[in-house]
C-alpha positions in Angstrom: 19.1 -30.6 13.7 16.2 -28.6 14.9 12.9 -29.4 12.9 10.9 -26.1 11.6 8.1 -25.4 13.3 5.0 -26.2 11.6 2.5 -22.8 10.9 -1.1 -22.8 12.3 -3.6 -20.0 12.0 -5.0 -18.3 15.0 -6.9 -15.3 13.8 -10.4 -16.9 12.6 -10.0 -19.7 14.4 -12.0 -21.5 18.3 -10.3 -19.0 20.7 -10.7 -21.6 23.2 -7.6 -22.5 24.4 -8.0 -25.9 25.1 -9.4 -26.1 21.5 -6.0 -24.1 20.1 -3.2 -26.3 22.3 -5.1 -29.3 20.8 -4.7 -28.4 17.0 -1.0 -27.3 17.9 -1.0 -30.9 19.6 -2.2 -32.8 16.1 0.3 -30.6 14.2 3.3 -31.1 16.1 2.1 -35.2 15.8 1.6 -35.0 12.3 5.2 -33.6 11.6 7.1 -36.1 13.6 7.7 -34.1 17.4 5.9 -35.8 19.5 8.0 -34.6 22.6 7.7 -31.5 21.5 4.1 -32.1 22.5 4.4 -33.3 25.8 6.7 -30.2 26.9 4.6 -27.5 25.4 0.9 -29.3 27.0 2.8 -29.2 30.5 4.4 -25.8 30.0 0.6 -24.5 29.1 -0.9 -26.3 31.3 1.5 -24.5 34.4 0.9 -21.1 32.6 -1.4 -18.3 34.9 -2.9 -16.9 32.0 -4.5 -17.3 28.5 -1.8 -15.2 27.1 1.2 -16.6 28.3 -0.6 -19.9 27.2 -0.9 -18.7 23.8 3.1 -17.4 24.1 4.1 -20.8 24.5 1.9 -22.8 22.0 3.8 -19.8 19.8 6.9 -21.2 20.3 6.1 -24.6 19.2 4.1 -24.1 16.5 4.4 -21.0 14.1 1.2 -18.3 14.5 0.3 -14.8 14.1 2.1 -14.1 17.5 5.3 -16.4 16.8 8.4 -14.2 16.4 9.7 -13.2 13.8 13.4 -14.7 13.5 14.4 -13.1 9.9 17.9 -11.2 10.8 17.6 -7.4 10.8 18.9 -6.2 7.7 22.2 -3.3 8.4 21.8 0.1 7.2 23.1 0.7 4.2 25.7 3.4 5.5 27.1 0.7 7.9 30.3 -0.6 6.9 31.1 -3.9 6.8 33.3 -5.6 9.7 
């Protein structure tokens, strides 16, 4: 079973990145994934730039730039298969 990610704020927030993959760090901690921790610090820490960096916290932890994983709703004039 795959645990939910947990949501942290960017906007407003240290831009730092060091200071962001910490608080992502705490959070994934505090809700029980602490591998989850170790992959994303090595993935950042191989990243080239600040925004792939900030990519990958994304995928750990849920932010601004996370993406969105709602379904698509169908047009209404699709049929149904």
């Amino acid at each position: 079973m795959e645990k939910q990610r947990p949501k942290m704020k960017l906007i407003g927030q240290d831009g730092n990145i060091f200071s962001i993959l910490g608080r992502a760090s705490r959070l994934l901690k505090e809700n029980g994934q602490p591998e989850q921790v170790k992959e994303m610090c090595g993935r950042v820490c191989q990243s080239d730039n600040y925004y792939k960096a900030l990519n990958i916290i994304s995928e750990y932890v849920e932010t601004e730039l996370s993406e969105n994983t709602v379904p698509k709703q169908k047009k209404r004039s699709e049929p149904e298969r």
